[in-house]
N, C-alpha and C positions, 0 to 999 in steps of 0.2 A: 504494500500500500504506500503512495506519496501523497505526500504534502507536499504543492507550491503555495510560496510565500512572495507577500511584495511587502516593503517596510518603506513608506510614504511621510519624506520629513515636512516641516509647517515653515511659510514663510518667518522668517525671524531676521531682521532689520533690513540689509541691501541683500539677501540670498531672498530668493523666490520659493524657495523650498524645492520639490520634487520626489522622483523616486530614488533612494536613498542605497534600498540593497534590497534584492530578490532573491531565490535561489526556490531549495528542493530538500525537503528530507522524507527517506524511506524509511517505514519502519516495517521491522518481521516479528510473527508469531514465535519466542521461544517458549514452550509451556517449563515450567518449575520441574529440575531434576534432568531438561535434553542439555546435550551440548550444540545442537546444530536446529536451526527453522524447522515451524512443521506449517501445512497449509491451515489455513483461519479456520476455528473452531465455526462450524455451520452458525450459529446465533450470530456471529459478530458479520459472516458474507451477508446472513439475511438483514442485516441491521443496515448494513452499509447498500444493501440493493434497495431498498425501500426508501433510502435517505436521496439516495440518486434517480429515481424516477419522480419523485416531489418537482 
């Protein structure tokens, strides 16, 4: 799963402000006791599929 981010600075005296810094972070399923990812526990796909058809 990613997250894109944008971080949007506020005019403050002669700077007009702008977009300041963007980027991306992935995060993975490790459950408690693996050493390695496993695929998204079905409640959190179905959490995330329903959030996304909104």
């Amino acid at each position: 799963m990613t997250y894109a981010f944008e971080v949007w600075g506020h005019p403050h005296g002669e700077l007009s402000g702008g977009l300041a810094a963007l980027g991306a972070v992935t995060v993975a399923h490790v459950p408690p006791g693996s050493d390695k990812a496993q695929p998204w526990p079905a409640a959190v796909v179905d959490a995330v599929a329903s959030q996304q058809a909104e």
